[in-house]
C-alpha atoms as a printed R data frame, in Angstrom:
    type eleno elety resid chain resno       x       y       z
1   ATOM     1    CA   UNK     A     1  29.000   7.381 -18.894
2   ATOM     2    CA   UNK     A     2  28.454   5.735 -22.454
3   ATOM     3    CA   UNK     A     3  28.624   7.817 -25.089
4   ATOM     4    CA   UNK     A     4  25.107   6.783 -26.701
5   ATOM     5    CA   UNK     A     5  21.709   6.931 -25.751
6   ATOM     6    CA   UNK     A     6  20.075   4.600 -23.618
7   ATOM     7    CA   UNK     A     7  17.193   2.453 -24.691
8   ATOM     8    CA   UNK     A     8  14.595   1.858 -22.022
9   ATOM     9    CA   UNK     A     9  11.417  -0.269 -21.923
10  ATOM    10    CA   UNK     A    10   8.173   0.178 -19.786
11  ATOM    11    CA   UNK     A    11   6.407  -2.707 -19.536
12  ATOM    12    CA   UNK     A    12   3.682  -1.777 -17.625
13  ATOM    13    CA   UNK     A    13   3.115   1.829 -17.443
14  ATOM    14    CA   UNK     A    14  -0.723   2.060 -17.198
15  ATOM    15    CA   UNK     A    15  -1.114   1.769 -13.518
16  ATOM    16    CA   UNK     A    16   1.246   4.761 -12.903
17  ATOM    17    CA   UNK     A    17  -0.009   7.362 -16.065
18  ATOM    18    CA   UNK     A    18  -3.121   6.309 -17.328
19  ATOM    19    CA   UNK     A    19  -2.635   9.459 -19.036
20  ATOM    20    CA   UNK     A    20  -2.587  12.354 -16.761
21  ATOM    21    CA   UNK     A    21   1.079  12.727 -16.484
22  ATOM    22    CA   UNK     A    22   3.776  12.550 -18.807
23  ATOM    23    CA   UNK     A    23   7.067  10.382 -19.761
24  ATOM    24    CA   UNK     A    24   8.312  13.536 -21.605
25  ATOM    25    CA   UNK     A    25  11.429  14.187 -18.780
26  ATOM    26    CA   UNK     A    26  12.103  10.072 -19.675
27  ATOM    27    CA   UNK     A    27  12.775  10.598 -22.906
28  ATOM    28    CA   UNK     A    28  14.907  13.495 -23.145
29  ATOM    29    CA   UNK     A    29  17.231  11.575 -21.084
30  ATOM    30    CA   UNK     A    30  16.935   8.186 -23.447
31  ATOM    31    CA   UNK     A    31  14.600   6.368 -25.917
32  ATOM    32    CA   UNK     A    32  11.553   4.930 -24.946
33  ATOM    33    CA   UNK     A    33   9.290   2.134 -25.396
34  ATOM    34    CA   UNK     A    34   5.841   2.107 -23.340
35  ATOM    35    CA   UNK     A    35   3.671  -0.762 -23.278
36  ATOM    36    CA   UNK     A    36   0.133  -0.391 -20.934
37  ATOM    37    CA   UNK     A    37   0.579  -4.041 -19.455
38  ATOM    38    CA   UNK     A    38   2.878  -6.621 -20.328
39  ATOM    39    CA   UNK     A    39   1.916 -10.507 -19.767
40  ATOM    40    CA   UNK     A    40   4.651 -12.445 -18.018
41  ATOM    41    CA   UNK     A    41   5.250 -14.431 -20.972
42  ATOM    42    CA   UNK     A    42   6.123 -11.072 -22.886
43  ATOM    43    CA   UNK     A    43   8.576  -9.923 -20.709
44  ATOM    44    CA   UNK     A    44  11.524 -11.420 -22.131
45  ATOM    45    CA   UNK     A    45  10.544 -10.223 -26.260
46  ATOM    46    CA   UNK     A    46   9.367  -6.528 -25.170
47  ATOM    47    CA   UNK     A    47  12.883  -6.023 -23.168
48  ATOM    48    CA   UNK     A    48  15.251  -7.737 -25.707
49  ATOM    49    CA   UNK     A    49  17.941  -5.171 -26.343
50  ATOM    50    CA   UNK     A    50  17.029  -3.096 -23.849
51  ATOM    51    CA   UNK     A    51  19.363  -1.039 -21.178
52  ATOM    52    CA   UNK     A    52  16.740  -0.199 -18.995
53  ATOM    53    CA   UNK     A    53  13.880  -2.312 -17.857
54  ATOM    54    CA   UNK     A    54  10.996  -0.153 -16.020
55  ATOM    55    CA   UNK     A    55   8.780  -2.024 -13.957
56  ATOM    56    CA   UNK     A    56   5.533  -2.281 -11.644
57  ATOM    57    CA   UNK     A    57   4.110  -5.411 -11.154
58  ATOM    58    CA   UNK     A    58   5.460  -7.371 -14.318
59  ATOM    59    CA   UNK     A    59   7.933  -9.890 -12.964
60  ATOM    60    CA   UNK     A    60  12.091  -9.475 -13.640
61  ATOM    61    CA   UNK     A    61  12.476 -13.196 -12.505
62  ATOM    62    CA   UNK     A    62  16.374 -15.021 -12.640
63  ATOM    63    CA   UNK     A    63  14.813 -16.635 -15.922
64  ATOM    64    CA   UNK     A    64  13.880 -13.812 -17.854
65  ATOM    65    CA   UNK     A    65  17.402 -11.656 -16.933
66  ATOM    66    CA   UNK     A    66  19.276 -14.722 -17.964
67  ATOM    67    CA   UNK     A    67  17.999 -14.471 -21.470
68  ATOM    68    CA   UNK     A    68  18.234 -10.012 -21.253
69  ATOM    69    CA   UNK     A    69  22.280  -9.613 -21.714
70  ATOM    70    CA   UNK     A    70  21.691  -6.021 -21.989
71  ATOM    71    CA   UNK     A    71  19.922  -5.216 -19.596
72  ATOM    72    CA   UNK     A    72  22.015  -2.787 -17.139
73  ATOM    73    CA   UNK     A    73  19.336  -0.895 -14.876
74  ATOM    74    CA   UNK     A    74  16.143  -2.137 -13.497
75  ATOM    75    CA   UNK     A    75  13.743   0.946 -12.621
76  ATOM    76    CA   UNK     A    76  10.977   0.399 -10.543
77  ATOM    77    CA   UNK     A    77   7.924   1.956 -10.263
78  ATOM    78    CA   UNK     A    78   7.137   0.938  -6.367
79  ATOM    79    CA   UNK     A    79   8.488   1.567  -3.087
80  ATOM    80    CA   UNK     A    80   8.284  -2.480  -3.051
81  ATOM    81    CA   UNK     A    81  10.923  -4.603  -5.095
82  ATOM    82    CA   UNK     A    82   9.587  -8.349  -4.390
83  ATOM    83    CA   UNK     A    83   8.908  -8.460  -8.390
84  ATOM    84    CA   UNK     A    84  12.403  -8.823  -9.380
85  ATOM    85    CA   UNK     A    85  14.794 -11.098  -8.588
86  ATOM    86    CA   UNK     A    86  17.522  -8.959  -6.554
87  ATOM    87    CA   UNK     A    87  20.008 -11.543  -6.153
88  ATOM    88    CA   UNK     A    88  20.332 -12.362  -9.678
89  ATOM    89    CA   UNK     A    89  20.361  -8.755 -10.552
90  ATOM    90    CA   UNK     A    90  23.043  -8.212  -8.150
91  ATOM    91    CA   UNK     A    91  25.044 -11.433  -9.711
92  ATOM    92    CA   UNK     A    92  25.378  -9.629 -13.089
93  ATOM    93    CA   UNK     A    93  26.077  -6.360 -11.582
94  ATOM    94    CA   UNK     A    94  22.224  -4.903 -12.456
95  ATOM    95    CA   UNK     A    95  21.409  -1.821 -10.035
96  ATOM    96    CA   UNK     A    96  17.847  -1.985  -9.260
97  ATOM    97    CA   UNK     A    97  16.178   1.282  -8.085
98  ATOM    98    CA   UNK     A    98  12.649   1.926  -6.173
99  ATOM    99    CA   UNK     A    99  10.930   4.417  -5.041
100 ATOM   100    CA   UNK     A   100  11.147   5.039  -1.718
101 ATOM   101    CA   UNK     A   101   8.749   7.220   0.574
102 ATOM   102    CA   UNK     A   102   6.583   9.056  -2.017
103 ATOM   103    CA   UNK     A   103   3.028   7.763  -0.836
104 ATOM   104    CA   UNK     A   104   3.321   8.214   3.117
105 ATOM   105    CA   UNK     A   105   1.190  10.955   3.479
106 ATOM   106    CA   UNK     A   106  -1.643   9.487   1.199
107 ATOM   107    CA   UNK     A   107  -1.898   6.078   2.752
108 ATOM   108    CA   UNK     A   108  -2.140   7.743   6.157
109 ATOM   109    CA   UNK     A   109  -4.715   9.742   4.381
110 ATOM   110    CA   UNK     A   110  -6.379   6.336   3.526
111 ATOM   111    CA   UNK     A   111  -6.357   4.881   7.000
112 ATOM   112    CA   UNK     A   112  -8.065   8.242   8.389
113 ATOM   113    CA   UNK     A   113 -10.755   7.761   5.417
114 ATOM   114    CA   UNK     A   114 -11.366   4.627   6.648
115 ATOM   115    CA   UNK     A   115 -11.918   5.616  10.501
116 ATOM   116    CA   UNK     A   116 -14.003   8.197  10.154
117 ATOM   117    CA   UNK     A   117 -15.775   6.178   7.341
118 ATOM   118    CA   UNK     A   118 -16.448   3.238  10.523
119 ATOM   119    CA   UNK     A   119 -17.284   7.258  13.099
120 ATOM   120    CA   UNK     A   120 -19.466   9.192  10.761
121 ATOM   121    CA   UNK     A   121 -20.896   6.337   7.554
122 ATOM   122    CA   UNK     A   122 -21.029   8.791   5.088
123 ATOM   123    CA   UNK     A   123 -22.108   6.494   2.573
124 ATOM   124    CA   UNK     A   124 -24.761   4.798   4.520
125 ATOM   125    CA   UNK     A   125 -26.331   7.730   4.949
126 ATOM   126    CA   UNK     A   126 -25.832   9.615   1.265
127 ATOM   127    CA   UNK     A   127 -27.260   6.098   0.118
128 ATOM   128    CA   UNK     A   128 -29.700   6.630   2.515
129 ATOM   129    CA   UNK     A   129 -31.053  10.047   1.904
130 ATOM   130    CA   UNK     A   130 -30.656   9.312  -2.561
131 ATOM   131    CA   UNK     A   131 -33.529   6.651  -1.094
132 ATOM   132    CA   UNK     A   132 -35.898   9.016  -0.007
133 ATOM   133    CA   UNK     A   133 -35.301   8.123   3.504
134 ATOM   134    CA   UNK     A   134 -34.612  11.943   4.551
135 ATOM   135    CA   UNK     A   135 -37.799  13.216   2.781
136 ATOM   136    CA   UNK     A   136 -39.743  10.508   4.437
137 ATOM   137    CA   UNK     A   137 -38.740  11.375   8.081
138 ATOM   138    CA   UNK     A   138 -40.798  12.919  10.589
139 ATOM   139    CA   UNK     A   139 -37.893  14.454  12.233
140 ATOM   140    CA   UNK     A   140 -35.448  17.250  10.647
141 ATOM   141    CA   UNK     A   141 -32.994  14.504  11.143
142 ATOM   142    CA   UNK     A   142 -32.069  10.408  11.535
143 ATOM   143    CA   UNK     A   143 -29.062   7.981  11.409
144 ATOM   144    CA   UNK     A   144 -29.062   4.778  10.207
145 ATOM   145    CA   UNK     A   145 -26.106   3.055  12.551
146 ATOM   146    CA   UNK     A   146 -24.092   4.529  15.665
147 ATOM   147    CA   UNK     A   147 -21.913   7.355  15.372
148 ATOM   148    CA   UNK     A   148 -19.241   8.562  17.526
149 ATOM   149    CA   UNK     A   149 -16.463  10.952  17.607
150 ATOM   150    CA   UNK     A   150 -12.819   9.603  16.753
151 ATOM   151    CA   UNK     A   151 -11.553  11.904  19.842
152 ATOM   152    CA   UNK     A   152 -10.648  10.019  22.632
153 ATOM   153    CA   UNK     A   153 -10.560   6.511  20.742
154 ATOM   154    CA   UNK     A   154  -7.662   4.608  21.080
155 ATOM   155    CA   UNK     A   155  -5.659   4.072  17.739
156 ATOM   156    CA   UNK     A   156  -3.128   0.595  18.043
157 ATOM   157    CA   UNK     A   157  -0.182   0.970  15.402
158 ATOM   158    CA   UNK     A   158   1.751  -2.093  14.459
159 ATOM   159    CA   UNK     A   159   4.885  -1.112  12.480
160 ATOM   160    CA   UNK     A   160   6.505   2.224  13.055
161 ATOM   161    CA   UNK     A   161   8.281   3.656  10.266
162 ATOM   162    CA   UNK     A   162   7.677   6.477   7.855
163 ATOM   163    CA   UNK     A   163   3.563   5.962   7.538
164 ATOM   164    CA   UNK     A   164   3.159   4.916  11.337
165 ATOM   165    CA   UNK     A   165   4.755   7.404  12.226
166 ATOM   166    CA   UNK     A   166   2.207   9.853   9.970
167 ATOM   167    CA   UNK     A   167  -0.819   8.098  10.813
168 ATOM   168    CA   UNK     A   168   0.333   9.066  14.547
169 ATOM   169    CA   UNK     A   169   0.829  12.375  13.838
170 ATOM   170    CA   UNK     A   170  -2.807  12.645  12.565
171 ATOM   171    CA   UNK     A   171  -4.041  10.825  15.229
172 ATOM   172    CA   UNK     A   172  -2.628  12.914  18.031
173 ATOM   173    CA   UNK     A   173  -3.922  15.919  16.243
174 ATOM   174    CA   UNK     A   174  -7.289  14.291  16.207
175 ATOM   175    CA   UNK     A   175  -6.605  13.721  20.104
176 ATOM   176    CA   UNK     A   176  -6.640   9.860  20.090
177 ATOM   177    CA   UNK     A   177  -4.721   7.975  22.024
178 ATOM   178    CA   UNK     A   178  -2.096   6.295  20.156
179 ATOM   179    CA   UNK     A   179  -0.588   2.893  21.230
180 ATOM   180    CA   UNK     A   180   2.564   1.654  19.590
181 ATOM   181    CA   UNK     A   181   4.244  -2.021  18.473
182 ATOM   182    CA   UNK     A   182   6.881  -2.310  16.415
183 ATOM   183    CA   UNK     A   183   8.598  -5.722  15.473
184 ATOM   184    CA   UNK     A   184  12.155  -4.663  16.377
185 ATOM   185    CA   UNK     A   185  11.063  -4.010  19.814
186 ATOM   186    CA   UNK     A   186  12.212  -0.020  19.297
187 ATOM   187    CA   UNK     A   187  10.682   2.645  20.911
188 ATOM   188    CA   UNK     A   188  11.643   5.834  18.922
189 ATOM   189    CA   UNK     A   189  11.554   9.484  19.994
190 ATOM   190    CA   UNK     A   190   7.731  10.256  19.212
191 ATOM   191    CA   UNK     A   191   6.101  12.081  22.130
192 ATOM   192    CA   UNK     A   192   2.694  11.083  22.363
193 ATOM   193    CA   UNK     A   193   3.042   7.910  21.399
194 ATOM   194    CA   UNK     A   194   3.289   5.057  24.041
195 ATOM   195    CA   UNK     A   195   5.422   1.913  22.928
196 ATOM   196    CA   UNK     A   196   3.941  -1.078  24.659
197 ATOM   197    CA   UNK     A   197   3.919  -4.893  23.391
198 ATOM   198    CA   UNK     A   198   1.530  -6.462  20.598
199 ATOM   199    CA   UNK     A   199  -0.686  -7.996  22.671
200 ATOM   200    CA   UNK     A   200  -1.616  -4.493  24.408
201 ATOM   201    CA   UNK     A   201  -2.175  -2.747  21.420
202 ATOM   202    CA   UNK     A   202  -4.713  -5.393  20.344
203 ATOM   203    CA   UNK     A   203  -6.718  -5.801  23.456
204 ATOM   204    CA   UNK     A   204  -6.229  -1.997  24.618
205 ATOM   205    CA   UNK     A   205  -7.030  -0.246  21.018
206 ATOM   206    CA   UNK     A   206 -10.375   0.929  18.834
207 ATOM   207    CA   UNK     A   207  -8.585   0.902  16.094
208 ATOM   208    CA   UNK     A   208  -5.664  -1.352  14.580
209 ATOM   209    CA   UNK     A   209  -4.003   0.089  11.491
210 ATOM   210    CA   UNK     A   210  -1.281  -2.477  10.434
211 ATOM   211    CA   UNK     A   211   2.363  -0.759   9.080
212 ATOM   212    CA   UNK     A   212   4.481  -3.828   9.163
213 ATOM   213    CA   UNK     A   213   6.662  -4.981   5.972
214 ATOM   214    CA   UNK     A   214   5.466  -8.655   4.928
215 ATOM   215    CA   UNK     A   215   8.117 -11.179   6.339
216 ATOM   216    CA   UNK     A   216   8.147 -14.781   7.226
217 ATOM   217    CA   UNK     A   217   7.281 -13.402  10.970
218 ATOM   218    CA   UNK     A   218   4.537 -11.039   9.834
219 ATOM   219    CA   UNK     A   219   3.081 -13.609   7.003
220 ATOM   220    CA   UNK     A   220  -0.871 -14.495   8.039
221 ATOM   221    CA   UNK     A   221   0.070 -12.175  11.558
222 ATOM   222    CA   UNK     A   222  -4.148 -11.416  11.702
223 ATOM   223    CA   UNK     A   223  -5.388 -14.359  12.324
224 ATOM   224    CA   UNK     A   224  -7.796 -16.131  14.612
225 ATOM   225    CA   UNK     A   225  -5.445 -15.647  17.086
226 ATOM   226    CA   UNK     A   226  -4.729 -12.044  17.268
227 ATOM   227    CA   UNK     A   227  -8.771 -11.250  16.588
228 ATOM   228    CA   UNK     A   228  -9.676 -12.979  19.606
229 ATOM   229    CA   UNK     A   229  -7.918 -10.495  21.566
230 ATOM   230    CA   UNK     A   230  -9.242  -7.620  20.115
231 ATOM   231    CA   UNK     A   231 -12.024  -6.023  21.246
232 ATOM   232    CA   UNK     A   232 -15.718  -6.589  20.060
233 ATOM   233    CA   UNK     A   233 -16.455  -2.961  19.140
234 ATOM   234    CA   UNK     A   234 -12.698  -2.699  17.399
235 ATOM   235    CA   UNK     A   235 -11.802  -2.433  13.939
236 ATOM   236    CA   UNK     A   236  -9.129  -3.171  11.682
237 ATOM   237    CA   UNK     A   237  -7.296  -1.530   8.859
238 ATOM   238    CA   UNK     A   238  -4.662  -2.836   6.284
239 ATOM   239    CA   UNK     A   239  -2.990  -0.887   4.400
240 ATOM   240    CA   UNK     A   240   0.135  -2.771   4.146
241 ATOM   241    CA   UNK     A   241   0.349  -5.831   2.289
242 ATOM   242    CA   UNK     A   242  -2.213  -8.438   1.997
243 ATOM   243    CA   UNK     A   243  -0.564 -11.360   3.185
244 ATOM   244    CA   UNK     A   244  -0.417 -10.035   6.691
245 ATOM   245    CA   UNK     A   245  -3.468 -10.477   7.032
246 ATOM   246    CA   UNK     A   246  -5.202 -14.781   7.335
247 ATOM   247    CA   UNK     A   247  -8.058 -13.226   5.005
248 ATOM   248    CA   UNK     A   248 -10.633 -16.387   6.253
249 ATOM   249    CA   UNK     A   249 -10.091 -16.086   9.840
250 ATOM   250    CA   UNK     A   250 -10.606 -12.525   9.303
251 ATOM   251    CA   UNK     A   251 -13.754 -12.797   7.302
252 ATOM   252    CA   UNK     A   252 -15.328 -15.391   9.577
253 ATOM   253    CA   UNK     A   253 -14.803 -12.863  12.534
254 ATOM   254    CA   UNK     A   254 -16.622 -10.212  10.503
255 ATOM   255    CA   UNK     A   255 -19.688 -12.833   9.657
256 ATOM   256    CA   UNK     A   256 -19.807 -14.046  13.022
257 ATOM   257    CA   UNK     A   257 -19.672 -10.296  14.629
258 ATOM   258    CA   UNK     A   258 -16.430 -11.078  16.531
259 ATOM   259    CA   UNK     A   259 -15.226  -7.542  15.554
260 ATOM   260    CA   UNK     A   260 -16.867  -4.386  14.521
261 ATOM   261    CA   UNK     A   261 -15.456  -4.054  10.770
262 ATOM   262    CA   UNK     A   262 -12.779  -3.952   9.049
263 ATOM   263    CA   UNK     A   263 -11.038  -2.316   6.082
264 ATOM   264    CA   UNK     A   264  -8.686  -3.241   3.034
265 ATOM   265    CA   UNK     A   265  -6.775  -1.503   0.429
266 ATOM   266    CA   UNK     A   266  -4.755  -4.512  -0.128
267 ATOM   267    CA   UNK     A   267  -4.926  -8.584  -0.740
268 ATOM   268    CA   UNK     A   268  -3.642 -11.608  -0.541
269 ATOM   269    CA   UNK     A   269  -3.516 -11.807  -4.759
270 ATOM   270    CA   UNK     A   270  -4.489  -8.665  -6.658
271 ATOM   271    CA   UNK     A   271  -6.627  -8.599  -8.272
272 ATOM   272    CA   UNK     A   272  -8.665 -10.948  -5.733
273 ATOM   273    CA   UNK     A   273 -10.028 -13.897  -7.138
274 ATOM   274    CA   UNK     A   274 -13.984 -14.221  -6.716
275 ATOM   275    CA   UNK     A   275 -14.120 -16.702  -4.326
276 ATOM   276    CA   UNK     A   276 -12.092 -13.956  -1.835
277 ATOM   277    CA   UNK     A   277 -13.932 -14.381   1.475
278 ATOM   278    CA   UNK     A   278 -13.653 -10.704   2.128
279 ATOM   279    CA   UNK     A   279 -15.320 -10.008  -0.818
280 ATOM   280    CA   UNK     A   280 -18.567 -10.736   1.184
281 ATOM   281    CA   UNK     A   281 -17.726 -10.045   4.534
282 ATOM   282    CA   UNK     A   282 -19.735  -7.808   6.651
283 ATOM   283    CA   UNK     A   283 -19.282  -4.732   7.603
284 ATOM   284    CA   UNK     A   284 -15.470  -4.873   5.276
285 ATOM   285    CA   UNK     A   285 -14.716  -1.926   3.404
286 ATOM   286    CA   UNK     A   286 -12.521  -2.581   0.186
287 ATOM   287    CA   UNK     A   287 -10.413  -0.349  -2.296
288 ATOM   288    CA   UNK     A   288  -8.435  -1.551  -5.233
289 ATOM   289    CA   UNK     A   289  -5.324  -0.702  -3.511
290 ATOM   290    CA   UNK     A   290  -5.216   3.095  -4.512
291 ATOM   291    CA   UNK     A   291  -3.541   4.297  -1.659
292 ATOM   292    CA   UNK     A   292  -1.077   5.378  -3.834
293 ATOM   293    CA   UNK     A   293  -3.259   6.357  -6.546
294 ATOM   294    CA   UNK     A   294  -3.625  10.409  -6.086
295 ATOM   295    CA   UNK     A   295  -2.837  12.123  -9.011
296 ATOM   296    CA   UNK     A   296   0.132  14.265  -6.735
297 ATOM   297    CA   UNK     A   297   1.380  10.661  -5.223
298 ATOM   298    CA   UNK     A   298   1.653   9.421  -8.776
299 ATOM   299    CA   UNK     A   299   3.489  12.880  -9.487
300 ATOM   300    CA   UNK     A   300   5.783  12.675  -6.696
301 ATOM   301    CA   UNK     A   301   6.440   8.751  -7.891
302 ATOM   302    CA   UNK     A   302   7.180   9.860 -11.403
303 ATOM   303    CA   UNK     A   303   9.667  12.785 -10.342
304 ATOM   304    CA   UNK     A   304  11.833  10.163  -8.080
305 ATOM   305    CA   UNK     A   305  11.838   7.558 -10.819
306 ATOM   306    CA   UNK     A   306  13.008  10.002 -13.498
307 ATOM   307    CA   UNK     A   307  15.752  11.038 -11.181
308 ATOM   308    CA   UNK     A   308  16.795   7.404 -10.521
309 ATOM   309    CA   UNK     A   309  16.927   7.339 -14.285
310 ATOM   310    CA   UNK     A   310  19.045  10.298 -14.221
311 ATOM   311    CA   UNK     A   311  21.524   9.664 -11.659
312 ATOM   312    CA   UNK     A   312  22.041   5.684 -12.912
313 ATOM   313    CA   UNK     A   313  23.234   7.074 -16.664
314 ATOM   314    CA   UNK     A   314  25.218   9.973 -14.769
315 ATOM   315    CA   UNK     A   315  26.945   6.515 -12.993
316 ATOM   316    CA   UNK     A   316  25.643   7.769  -9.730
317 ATOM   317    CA   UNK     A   317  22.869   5.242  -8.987
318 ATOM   318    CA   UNK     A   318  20.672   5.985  -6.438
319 ATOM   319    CA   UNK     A   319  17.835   4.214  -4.487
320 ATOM   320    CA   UNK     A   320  19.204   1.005  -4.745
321 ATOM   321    CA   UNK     A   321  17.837  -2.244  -2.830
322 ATOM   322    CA   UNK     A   322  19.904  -4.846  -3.950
């Protein structure tokens, strides 16, 4: 351990604390420099002379380390690490930390929004009613679209770690039948759930929630291909990344009434440019990608990154991907 005091940068700290938490345990433990966002372009003049680079979504490329000598740590703010370059961190013997884990229980709170957004269509009908609709009727009561109950739907998982394996839980507590497909061909100890192959979850389920990691195999994985297999009356939810998913093939299913709906928290480039095809799809929810986004996720995020602060100037590093 160096007898000084670390200096560490933020360079995009808005997404995480708009302002509701606090970077008060961060700088008891060294100095600090917060900036909201930081451009690409800035990256290189906002870390000069800085021990510790903390990062989101701003890019740690090969070509901005190679002009950060002092640069010894690179905290991240994310469970995903894509946004640095790894392999040149790991060349000049950087440590770069993430933060695993921290938002499984909210994103399989997301999916579970979504479903019984598709069962119940809260909003159609709140919109509904704020019309005038309700005061209108000639009966104590209306709907607007189908409803049905979520017990004894079929839920299809693809991907089975940490949030698979919560959105199962739920799902077996809701009693749905869950259906299983993971990549690696595994079939782990989770009673309840039946492990089958992909094609079985997609024609068998009512539901597809997608849990995968985005690889070269997984890259565009939804596409015109795998819809065509899925049931009419199905839907599909993606919380994982947005490049799983072929976002035109998916869109053009949704237009064409191929499948029932679908819904996003992530895409292909985010923000999504205009011209986004899902942007306009029928019957497609969207969120901003806030999955993550509850003020006790951020918490929890903040807590683990402090303490991957902590252990890396103790010379214990921790959480390290590369």
């Amino acid at each position: 351990m160096e007898n000084r005091r670390y200096k560490a940068v933020i360079l995009d700290a808005h997404a995480e604390n708009p302002g509701d938490l606090s970077w008060k345990e961060l700088e008891q433990l060294c100095d600090v420099t917060v900036y909201s966002r930081t451009p690409p372009e800035l990256a290189v003049e906002r870390a000069a002379g800085a021990d510790i680079v903390v990062t989101n979504k701003t890019p740690i490329t090969r070509e901005v380390l190679e002009q950060l000598p002092d640069v010894k740590f690179i905290a991240l703010l994310s469970t995903g690490y894509n946004i640095v370059d790894c392999a040149c961190a790991r060349e000049r013997g950087i440590p770069v930390s993430n933060i695993p884990s921290y938002s499984t229980n909210a994103v399989a709170q997301l999916v579970f929004a979504y479903i019984l957004e598709f069962c119940n269509r809260v909003a159609l009908h709140d919109e509904s009613v704020k019309n005038g609709e309700w005061c209108r009727c000639l009966d104590f009561c209306y709907w607007k679209a189908p409803l049905t109950e979520v017990s004894g739907k079929t839920l299809g998982i693809i991907g089975f770690g940490k949030i698979g394996r919560a959105v199962s839980r739920i799902a077996l507590a809701m009693d749905m039948r869950v259906l299983c497909f993971t990549p690696s061909g595994a079939k782990p100890d989770a009673p309840g759930v039946e492990f089958t192959d992909r094609d079985t979850v997609i024609s068998s389920s009512d539901f597809i929630t997608l849990h995968c990691p985005l690889t070269r195999e997984t890259t565009g994985m939804l596409n015109r291909d795998f819809i065509s297999k899925m049931k009419p009356s199905a839907f599909v939810i993606n919380t994982s990344r947005g490049g799983v998913v072929n976002e035109a093939a998916l869109a053009d299913a949704l237009n064409s009434g191929q499948i029932a709906g679908a819904a996003a928290d992530v895409l292909s480039i985010e923000p999504p440019t205009v011209e986004n095809p899902l942007l306009t799809a029928k019957n497609c929810i969207l969120t901003p990608h806030i999955a993550w986004a509850g003020f006790e996720t951020r918490e929890r995020l903040m807590n683990i990154f402090v303490s991957n602060v902590r252990a890396f100037i103790a010379g214990e590093v921790q959480n390290v991907v590369n």
